[in-house]
VOFIKE-130788 format. One line per 10 residues: their letters; for each residue x, y, z of C-alpha. Coordinates in steps of 0.2 Angstrom, whole numbers. Example, Ala and Ser with C-alpha at 12.3 -4.5 7.8 and 13.67 -1.06 7.14 Angstrom:
as> 62 -22 39 ~ 68 -5 36
END
This chain:
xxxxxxxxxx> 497 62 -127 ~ 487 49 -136 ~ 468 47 -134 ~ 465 39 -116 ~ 454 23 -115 ~ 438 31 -106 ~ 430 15 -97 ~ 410 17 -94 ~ 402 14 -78 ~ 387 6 -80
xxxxxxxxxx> 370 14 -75 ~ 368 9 -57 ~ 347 8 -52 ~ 341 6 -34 ~ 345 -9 -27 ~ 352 -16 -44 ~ 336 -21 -51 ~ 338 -25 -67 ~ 328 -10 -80 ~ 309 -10 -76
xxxxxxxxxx> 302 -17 -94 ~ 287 -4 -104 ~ 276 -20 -105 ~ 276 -24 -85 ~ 274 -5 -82 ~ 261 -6 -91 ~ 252 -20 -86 ~ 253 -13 -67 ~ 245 3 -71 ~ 233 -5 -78
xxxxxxxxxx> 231 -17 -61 ~ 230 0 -51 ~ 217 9 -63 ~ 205 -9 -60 ~ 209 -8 -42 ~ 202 10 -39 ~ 188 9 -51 ~ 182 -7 -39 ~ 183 4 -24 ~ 175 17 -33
xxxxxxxxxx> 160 4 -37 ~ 160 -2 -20 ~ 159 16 -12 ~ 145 20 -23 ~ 135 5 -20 ~ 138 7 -1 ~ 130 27 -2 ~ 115 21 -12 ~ 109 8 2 ~ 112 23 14
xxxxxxxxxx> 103 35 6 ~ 88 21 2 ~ 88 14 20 ~ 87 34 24 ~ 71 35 11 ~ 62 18 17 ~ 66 25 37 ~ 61 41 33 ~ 43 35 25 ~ 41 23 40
xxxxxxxxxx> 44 38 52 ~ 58 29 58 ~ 75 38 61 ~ 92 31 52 ~ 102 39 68 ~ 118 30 77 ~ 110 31 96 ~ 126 22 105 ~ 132 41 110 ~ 115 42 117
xxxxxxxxxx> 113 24 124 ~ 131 23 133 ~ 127 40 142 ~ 114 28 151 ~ 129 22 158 ~ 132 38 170 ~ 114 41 174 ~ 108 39 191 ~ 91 46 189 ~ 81 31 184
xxxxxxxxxx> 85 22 202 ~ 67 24 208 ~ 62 14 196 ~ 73 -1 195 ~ 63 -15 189 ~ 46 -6 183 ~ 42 -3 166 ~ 24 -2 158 ~ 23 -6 140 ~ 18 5 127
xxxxxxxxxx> 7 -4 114 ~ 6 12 103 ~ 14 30 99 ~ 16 42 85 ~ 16 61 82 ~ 1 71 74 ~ 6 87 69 ~ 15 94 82 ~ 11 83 99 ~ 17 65 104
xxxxxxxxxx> 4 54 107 ~ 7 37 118 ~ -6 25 123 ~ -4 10 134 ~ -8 -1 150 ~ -2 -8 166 ~ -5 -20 181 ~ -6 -8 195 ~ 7 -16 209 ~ 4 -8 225
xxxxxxxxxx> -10 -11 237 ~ -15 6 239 ~ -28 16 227 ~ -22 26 213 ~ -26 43 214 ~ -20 52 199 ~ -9 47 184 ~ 3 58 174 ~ 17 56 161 ~ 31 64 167
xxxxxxxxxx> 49 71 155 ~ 62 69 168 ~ 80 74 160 ~ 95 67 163 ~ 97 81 180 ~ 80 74 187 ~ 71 88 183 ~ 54 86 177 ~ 39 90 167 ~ 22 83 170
xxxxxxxxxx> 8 80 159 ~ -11 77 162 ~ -16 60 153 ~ -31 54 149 ~ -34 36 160 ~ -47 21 165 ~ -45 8 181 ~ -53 -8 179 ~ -49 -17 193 ~ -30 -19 195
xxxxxxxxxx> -27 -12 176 ~ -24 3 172 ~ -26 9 152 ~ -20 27 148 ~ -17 39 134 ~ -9 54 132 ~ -24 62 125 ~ -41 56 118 ~ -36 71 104 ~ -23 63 92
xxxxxxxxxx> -17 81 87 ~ -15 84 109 ~ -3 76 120 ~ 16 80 123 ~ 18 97 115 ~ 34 93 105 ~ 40 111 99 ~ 39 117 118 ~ 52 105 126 ~ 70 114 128
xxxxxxxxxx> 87 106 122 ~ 92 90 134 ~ 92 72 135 ~ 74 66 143 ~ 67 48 150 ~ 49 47 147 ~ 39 39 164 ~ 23 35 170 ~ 19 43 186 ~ 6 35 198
xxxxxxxxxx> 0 46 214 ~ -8 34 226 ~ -22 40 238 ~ -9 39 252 ~ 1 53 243 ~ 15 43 240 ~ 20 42 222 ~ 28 28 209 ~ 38 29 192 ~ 36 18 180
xxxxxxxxxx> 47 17 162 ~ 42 15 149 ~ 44 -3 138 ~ 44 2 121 ~ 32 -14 114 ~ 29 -7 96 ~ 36 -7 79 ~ 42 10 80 ~ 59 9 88 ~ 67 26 83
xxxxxxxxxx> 58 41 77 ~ 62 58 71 ~ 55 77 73 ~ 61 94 70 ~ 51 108 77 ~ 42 123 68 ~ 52 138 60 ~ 52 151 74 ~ 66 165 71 ~ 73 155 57
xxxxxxxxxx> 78 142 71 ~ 71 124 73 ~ 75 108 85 ~ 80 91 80 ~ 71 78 92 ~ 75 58 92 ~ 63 49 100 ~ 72 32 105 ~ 71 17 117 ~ 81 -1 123
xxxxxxxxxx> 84 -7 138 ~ 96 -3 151 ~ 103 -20 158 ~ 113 -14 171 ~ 97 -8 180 ~ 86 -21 174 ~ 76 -5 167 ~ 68 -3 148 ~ 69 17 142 ~ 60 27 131
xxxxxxxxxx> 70 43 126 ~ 69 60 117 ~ 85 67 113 ~ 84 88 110 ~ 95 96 100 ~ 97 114 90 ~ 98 110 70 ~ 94 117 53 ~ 78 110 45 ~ 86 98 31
xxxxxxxxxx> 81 106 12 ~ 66 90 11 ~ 60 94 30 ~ 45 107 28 ~ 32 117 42 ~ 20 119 29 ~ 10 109 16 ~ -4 118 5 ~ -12 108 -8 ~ -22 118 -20
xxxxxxxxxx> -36 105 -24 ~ -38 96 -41 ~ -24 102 -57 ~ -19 95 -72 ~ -34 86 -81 ~ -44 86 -66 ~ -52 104 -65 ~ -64 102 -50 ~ -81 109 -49 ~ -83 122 -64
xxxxxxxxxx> -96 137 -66 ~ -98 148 -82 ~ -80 152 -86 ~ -73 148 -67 ~ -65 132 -65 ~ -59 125 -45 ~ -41 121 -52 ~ -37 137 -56 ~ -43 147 -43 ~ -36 137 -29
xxxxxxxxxx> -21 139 -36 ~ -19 157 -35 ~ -27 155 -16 ~ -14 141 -13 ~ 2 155 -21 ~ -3 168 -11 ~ -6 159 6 ~ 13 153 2 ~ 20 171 0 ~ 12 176 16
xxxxxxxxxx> 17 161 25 ~ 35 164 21 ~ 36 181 25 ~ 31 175 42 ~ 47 164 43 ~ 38 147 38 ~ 44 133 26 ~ 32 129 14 ~ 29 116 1 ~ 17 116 -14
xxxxxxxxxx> 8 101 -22 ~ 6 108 -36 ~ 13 124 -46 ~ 1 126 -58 ~ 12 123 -72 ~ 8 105 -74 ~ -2 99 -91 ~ -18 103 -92 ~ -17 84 -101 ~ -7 77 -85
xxxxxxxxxx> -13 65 -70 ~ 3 67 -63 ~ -5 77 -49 ~ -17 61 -42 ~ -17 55 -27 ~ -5 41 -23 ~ 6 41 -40 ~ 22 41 -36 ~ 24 61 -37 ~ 7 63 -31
xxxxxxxxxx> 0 75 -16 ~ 0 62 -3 ~ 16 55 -5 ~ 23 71 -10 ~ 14 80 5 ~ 20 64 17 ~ 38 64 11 ~ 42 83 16 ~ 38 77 33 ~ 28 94 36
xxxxxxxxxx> 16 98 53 ~ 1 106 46 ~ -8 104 30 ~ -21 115 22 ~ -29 109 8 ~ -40 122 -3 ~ -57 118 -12 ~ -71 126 -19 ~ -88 117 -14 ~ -102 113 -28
xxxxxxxxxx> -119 105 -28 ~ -129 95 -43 ~ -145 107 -41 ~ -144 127 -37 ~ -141 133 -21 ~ -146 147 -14 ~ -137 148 0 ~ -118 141 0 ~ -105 145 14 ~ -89 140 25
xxxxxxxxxx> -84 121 29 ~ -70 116 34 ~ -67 98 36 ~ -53 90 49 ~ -52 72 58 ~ -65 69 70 ~ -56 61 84 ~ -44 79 85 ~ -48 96 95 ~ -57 106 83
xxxxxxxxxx> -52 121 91 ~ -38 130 78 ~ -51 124 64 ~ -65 135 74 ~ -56 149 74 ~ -50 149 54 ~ -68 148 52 ~ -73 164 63 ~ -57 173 56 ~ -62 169 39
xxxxxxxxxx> -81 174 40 ~ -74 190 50 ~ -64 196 38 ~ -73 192 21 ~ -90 191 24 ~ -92 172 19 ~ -106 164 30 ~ -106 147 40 ~ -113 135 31 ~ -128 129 36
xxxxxxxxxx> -126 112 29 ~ -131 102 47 ~ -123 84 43 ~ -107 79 49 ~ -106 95 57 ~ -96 98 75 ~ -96 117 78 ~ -99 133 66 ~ -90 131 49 ~ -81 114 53
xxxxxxxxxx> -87 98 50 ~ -78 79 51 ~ -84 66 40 ~ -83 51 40 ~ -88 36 29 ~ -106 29 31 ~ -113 12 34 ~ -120 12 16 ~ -104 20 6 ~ -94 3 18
xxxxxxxxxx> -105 -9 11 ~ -105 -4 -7 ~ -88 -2 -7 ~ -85 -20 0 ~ -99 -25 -10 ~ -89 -21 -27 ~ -71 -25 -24 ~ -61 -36 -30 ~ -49 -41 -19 ~ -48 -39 1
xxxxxxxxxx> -58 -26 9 ~ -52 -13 17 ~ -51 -10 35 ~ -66 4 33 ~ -76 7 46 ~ -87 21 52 ~ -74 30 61 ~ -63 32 46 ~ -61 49 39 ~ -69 51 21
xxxxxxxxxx> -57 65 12 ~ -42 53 10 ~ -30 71 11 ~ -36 72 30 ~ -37 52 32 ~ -21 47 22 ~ -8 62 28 ~ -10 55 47 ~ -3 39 45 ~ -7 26 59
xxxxxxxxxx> -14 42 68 ~ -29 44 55 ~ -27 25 50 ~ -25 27 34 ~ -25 13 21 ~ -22 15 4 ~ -7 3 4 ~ -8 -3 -14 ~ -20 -19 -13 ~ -33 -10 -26
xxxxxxxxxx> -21 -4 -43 ~ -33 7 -47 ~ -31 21 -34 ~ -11 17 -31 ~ -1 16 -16 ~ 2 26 1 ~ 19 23 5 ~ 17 33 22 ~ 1 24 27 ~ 11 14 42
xxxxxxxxxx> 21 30 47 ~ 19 34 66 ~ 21 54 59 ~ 7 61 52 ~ 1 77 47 ~ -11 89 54 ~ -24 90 39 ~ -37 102 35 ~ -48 102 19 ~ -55 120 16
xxxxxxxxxx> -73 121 6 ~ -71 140 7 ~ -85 141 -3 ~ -98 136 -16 ~ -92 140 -35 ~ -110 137 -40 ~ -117 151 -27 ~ -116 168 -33 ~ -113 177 -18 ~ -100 164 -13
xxxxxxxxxx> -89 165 -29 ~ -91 185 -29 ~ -83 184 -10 ~ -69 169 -15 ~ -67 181 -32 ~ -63 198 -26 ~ -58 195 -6 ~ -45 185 -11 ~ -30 194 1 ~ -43 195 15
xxxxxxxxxx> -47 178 13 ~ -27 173 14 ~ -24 186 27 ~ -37 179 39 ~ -29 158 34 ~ -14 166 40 ~ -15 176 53 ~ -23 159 64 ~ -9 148 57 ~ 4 161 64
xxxxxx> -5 160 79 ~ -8 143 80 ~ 12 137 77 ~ 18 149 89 ~ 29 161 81 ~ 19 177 90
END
């Protein structure tokens, strides 16, 4: 047979497109590369104005939290029908420590006497919890607190889990009784808390308000719920006074620096072993050349202390004096409008357990070993006297030791915001979350007796600090 004439089909493609070309291919890879490298941008930029929303919230003390879950659950509750239509505004609130604070005032609307006021947590059954407030009638007004104590008032770490309306309860001098909500009238619209380590367990509280339409009723909530402590949530802040190129008060070859440093390590050891979250201020590693341990740098100990959003601070010092003493002693310094009360007993346990006296310094002194300081009228006028630019809002009431006065935020009213360059800024001075500060002179450097005790009494000293602060958060 001769050779047969093999015909060749031609390559069919789908759809009889003609052959894609290298250059087109090309050219739309590189379309789809620019396309997911603008959604890469976009995502990107969209996290880093959440997570700097979340720092600027978090410095403010206000909560970046999505509250509609919590709002439209309003929706199916029945128990604020008592009080449909009556509201009392709050002009300010804030947490110190570990206790809500609220302050307002109302126009008292029924004919008959009022004979006792309360703030009452009612949860979403109708359960409640009262509280004693502090309150003053003038006339038809009434002006309440929750406590003339800024670190007393709605004991936070003892609420249980659940969602809970916040009221004002008048008891008339007929017996009857009447709710009031409360109107939210401040700045502070959303706030967040979480609870002291006990049993390696915390709580997450939001604190939240609006208005509830459908009943013509304004709320003001806290929202309870079980959660880990985030890794930059704290229980604890010690500050081991001065570091870097600031040594403190110095005497023969002691230095303040470095012995509050050991004092501070060893508190957080002890601390720990009791279940508590501690931060530091300072390591002790820093240069002995370095002023990056100041005040209100950026990294500094208030806005270090302030951003770990801890309840108690215990700042640790060594007293000195320009001439000789002869007698030094104990003082430890706290906010003077606060119960003194846990300050008193670090100062018996202390002098108990090392043999450190009271100091018998009498000025600015409240009860044995503790003392609250405040500027003077002198130290005002000098100060206003040689500024530069617009005062300050000091006044005699305003706490000296800026670690006490600076760490409470509105509570402690402090100021530092930045107007004088010199000291630098509080970023947390407006928070409506401060925290619970105490300075500790635990003795004179430059009294012999003093430093031998502060020397070699060391693990009593931190033993005695510690056994009050276990005490004082509730963990036994």
């Amino acid at each position: 047979m001769g050779q047969q004439n093999i015909v060749k089909e031609p390559i069919r493609r789908p759809n009889n497109r003609p052959p894609i070309k290298k250059k087109w291919r090309l050219k739309k890879k590189f379309k789809r590369n620019m396309l997911l490298l603008l959604i890469i941008f976009l995502l990107f930029a969209v996290v880093k104005a959440i997570v700097s929303d979340a720092k600027e919230n978090q410095k403010s003390g206000i909560a970046n939290n999505n509250y509609s879950q919590q709002t439209a659950n309003l929706q199916s509750l029945k128990c604020l029908d008592d009080i449909k239509g009556f509201s009392v505004k709050i002009d300010k609130y804030f947490i110190y420590g570990t206790h809500l604070n609220a302050e307002g005032s109302l126009d008292i609307p029924n004919k008959y006497r009022v004979k006792n006021a309360s703030i009452v947590l009612r949860k979403d059954d109708g359960k409640e919890q009262e509280y004693a407030i502090n309150y003053k009638i003038n006339g038809n007004k009434l002006d309440f607190k929750a406590s003339d104590k800024i670190n007393q008032g709605i004991y936070l770490d003892e609420i249980g889990k659940g969602d809970y309306y916040l009221l004002l309860k008048l008891l008339y001098d007929d017996n009857s009784s009447q709710y009031f909500s409360l109107e939210n009238n401040t700045k502070y619209k959303n706030t967040q808390y979480y609870t002291v380590t006990k049993n390696r367990s915390n709580r997450k509280i939001d604190i939240f308000s609006g208005n509830y339409k459908e009943k013509n009723t304004p709320y003001f909530m806290l929202s309870v719920k079980k959660s880990k402590l985030p890794d930059d949530v704290y229980d604890i802040v010690i500050d081991a006074g001065h570091g870097g190129k600031d040594t403190g008060a110095s005497y023969g070859q002691y230095c303040e620096a470095d012995i509050t440093i050991k004092y501070a390590k060893e508190l957080k050891v002890a601390l720990e072993k009791r279940g508590l979250k501690v931060k530091m201020t300072r390591q002790g590693d820093e240069d002995k050349n370095s002023t990056a341990y100041s005040a209100f740098s950026a990294d500094g100990r208030v806005n270090k202390s302030c951003g770990s959003r801890a309840k108690y601070c215990f700042s640790i010092h060594l007293n000195s004096a320009e001439q000789k003493l002869e007698k030094g002693g104990l003082q430890i310094y706290c906010n003077a409008n606060m119960d003194t009360s846990f300050a008193e007993n670090m100062a018996k346990e202390i002098v108990k357990s090392t043999g450190m006296e009271y100091s018998p310094m009498v000025a600015s002194k409240v009860a044995d070993g503790v003392y609250c300081r405040n500027f003077s009228k002198s130290e005002i006028a000098s100060s206003n006297a040689t500024t530069k630019f617009e005062p300050y809002n000091i006044t005699q009431d305003t706490n000296y030791y800026f670690i006490i006065r600076e760490l409470g935020g509105i509570a402690t009213n402090a100021y530092m915001d930045g107007r004088n360059p010199k000291y630098g800024k509080n970023d947390y001075c407006d928070s409506n979350v401060g925290i619970e500060s105490y300075l500790l002179e635990m003795g004179y450097i430059i009294v012999d007796k003093d430093l031998d005790i502060i020397l070699n009494e060391q693990k009593s000293y931190v033993k005695a600090l510690a056994k009050q602060i276990e005490k004082e958060v509730g963990i036994r």
